[in-house]
Structures are given as structure tokens and as C-alpha cells.
C-alpha positions in Angstrom: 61.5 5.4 112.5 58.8 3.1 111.6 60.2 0.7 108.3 58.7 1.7 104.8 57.7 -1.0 102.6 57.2 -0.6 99.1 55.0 -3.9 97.6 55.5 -3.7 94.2 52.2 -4.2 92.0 52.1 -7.3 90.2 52.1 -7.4 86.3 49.0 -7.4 84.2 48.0 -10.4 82.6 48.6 -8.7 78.9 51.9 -8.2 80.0 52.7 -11.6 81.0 51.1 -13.3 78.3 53.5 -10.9 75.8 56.5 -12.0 77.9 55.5 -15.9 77.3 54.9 -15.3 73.5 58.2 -13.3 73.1 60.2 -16.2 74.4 58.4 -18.9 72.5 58.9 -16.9 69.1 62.6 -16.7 71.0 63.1 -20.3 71.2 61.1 -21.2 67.9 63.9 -18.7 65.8 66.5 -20.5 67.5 65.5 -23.7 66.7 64.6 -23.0 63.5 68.2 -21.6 62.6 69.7 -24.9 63.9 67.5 -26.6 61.8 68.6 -24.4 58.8 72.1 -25.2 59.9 71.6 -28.7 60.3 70.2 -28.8 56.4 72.9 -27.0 55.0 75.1 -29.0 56.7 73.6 -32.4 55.2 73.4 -30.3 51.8 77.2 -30.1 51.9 78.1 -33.6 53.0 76.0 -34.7 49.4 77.7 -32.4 47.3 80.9 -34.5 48.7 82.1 -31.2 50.2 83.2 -33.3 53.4 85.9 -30.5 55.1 83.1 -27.6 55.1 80.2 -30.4 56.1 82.5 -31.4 59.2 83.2 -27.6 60.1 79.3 -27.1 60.2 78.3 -30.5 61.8 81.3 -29.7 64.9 79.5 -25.9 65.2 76.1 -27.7 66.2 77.4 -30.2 68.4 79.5 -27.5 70.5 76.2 -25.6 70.7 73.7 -28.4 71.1 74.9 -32.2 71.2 72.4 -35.0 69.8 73.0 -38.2 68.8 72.0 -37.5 65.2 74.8 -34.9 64.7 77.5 -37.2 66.2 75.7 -40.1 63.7 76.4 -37.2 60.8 80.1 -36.8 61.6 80.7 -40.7 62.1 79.9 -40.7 58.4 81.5 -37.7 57.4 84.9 -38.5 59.0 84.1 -41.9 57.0 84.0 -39.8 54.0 87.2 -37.9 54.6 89.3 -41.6 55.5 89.1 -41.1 58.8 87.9 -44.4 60.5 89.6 -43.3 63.4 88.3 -40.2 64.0 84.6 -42.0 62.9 84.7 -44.7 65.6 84.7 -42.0 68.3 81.8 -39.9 66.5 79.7 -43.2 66.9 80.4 -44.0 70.0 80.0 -40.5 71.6 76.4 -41.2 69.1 75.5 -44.9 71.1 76.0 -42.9 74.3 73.6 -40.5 73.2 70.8 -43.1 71.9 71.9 -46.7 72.9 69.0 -48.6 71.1 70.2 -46.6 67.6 70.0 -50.0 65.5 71.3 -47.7 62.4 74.1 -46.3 65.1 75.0 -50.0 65.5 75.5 -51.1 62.2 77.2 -48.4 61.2 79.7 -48.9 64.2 80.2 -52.4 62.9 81.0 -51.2 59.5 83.5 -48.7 61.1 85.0 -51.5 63.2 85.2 -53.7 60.3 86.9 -51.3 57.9 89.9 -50.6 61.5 90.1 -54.5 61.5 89.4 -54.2 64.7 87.2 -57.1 66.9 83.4 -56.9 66.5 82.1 -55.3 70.1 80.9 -58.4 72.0 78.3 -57.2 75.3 77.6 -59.2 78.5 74.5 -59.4 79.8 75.5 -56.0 82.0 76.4 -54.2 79.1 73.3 -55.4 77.2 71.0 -54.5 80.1 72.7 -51.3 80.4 72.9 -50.2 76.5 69.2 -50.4 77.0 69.0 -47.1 78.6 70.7 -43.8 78.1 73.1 -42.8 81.4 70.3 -40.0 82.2 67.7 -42.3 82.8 69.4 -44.7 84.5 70.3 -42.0 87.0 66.4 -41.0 87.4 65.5 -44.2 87.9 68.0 -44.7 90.6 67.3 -41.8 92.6 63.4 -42.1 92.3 63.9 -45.5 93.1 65.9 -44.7 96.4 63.6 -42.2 98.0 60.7 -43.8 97.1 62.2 -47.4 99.2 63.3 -45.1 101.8 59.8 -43.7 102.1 58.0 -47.2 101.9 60.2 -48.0 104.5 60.0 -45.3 107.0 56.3 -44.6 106.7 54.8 -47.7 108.6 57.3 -47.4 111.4 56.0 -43.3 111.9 52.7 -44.3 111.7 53.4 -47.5 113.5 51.4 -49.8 111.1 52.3 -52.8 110.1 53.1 -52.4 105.9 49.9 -52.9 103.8 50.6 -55.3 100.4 50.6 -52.5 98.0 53.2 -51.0 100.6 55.4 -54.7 100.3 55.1 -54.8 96.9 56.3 -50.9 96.0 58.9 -52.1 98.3 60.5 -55.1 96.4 59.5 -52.8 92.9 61.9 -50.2 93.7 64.5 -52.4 95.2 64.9 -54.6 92.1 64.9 -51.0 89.9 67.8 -49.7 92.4 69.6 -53.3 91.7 69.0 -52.6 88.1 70.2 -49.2 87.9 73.3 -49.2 90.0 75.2 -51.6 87.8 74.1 -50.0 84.9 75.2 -46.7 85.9 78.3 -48.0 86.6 78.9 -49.3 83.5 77.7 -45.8 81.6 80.7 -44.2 83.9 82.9 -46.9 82.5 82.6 -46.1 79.3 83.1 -41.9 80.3 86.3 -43.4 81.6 87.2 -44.7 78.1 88.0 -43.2 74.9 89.5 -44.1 71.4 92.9 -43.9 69.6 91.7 -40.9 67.1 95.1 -41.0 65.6 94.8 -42.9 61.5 97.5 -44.8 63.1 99.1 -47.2 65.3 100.5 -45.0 68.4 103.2 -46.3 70.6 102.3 -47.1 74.5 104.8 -44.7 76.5 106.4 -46.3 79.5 106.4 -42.6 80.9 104.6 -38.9 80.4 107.1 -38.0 77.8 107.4 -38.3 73.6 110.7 -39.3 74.3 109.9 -42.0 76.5 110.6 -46.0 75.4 107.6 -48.2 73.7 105.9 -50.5 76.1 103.7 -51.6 73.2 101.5 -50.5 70.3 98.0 -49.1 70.3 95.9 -49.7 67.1 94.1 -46.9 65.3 90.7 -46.9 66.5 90.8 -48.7 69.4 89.2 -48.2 72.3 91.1 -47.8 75.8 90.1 -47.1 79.8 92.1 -44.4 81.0 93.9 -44.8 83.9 95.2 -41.4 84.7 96.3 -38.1 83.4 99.2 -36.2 83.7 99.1 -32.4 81.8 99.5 -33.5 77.8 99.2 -37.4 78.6 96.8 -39.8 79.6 97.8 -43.5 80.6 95.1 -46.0 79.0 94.6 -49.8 78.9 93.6 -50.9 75.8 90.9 -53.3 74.5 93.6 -55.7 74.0 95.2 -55.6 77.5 98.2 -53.2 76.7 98.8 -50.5 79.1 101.1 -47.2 78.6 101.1 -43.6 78.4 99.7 -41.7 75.3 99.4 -38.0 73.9 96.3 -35.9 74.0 96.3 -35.5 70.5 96.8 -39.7 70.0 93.5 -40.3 71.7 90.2 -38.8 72.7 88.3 -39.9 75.7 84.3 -40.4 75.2 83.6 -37.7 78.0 83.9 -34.6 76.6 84.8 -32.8 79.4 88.4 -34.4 80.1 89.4 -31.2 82.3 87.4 -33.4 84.9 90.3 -36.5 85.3 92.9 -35.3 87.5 96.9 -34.6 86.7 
């Protein structure tokens, strides 16, 4: 038997254009409810009703993160005495939007009130805060293929390399330099988190609540985690102290903490 194809007939143009517009009316509704939700959210923190402003700020973020809702929790966390808790709403916020002047002071304010050190940066960290993690990883990889096309090009066409060839060349060498570090230093500060806990939370020499006390973490402070095992992640701390700690003591900055093994 000879095959039978059936070609189906492209849509009409009307139809198309209809599809397009429902899904931008779609998108607009949906943003436009956020928005909504976003308002009455801000309307709730001013009438100092912090608890219900909190409960609709934490609905956005799971839906849609931004800087500016993590910014609104920082403060509302403030509001409730919880510096703690605050510190890792404006972190998660400078991860978000680095250059955030406003972010920064009120992280400073945050620190201040935790008595905790003022964050000093390095030139790294400085260079790195410049950019969010996202772009630093686009500029990486367009950086790679691009050298690795400058590069190959002239010996398959078996040319020497014009200037403008040379000059691509050193260009996205020195981005790839610039890029790697600061990538690394993005993943970093995924790999840290903060004491969440109002506070100070003893350093476990073992997994266990039982455990003895190696040493004290403060409230607020930030920490590298070092592993995870089930309800417990061992951190170092700002400070140097190292030990084991409960989920519910401390909250890494990547929000997906599934992702650190047991």
C-alpha cells in the first residue's frame, strides 16, 4: 500500500492574530493582578498591619521573585523585630539587584541594629556585586564561543588573523577573565546563608540537638555551608566558627536547598 499523508492546512492569519491577542490580554490580567497584589500588600504594611503584609509579600515572591519584594519584606520583618529574619530578605534582595544603593543602606541599617560588623568587599567582590549572577554567566558563555571562533576561523581558512580578528580576541579573553571569578564568587554566596533565628544558636559538634556546643553563632550572621545531613547543615561562620546547625536555625541564600547533598 502506497503511504497516505494528510498535510494539514495552515491557520488563517485572523486566527493567528486572535491567538496573539488572547495571550497578551492573558499576560496583561496577570500582571495586572500582581500589581493589585503588590499594592495591597504595601497598603497593609502602612496601616502597620505587618503579619497580613508579610503573608501577601511571601505569596508574590513564591510566584514571581524580584528584588523589590524581597526589599518589602526586609522592611517588613524590620517591622515585626525581626532583624534576623530581615538580613536574609536583603540579601536574597542584593543578589537580585547588586547595584540597589537603597538595598545597601538598608542592609547597613539591618547590620547595625544585629551589632554585627559592617560588610567590608575586596576588589573581587566589588567587581562582582557589579553585575547580577545572570549576566555574569552570559557574558561568560558568549565570551567563550566567540574566542573559540576567533580562534579557529583563520586556521580553517588558513589566513593569518586580521587586527579586528586580534583585537575581538584579547576583548573576549579579558571578559572570560572577568567573568569567571565573578561567577565564582555569585556561587559563593548561594553556598552561604544567615542565622534566621532572633538569637544566638549553638554550633553542634554533630547532626544531633543533643549534641555538645563547639561554639555560638550570632543572630543574623552570615555562614558558608559546608554540608548537609537531612535536618542539619554544618556552616562556617563570618567569624571563623564552624559546627552543625538546624534547618530551622538558619536559611541558606539559595532557595532551593534540596540541591546540597546529605
Amino acid at each position: 500500500m502506497k503511504p497516505h499523508f494528510v498535510f494539514s492546512r495552515p491557520l488563517p492569519l485572523s486566527c493567528r492574530y486572535f491567538a496573539l491577542g488572547l495571550l497578551f490580554a492573558l499576560l496583561t490580567s496577570l500582571a495586572a493582578a500582581q500589581q493589585d497584589s503588590f499594592e495591597k500588600a504595601v497598603a497593609l504594611y502602612r496601616t502597620s498591619k505587618y503579619e497580613n503584609a508579610k503573608s501577601h509579600f511571601e505569596t508574590l515572591a513564591a510566584q514571581t521573585e524580584t528584588p523589590a519584594l524581597r526589599y518589602n519584606l526586609a522592611l517588613t520583618e524590620l517591622a515585626l523585630e525581626h532583624p534576623a529574619a530581615a538580613r536574609w530578605q536583603i540579601e536574597r534582595a542584593l543578589l537580585l539587584d547588586p547595584l540597589n544603593s537603597q538595598y545597601r543602606q538598608t542592609q547597613a541599617h539591618i547590620l547595625k541594629q544585629l551589632e554585627l560588623p559592617e560588610q567590608q568587599f575586596n576588589k573581587l567582590a566589588s567587581a562582582a556585586q557589579t553585575l547580577a549572577a545572570p549576566t555574569w554567566l552570559w557574558l561568560a558563555a558568549i565570551s567563550f564561543w566567540l574566542l573559540l571562533a576567533v580562534c579557529l576561523l583563520p586556521k580553517l581558512r588558513e589566513r593569518r588573523p586580521s587586527l579586528g580578528i586580534k583585537i575581538t580576541r584579547v576583548s573576549a579573553a579579558l571578559t572570560l577573565l572577568i567573568a569567571l571569578p565573578a561567577l565564582w564568587y555569585h556561587q559563593q554566596l548561594l553556598t552561604s546563608g544567615i542565622i534566621t533565628l532572633g538569637q544566638p544558636v549553638a554550633l553542634r559538634s554533630a547532626p544531633a540537638s543533643a549534641s555538645p556546643s563547639d561554639g555560638v553563632a550570632q543572630a543574623g550572621e552570615s555562614a558558608h555551608i559546608i554540608a548537609r545531613h537531612h535536618q542539619f547543615y554544618k556552616i562556617k561562620t563570618a567569624s571563623g566558627s564552624s559546627g552543625w546547625v538546624s534547618t530551622q536555625e538558619f536559611q541558606p541564600l539559595e532557595i532551593d536547598s534540596q540541591s546540597y547533598g546529605n
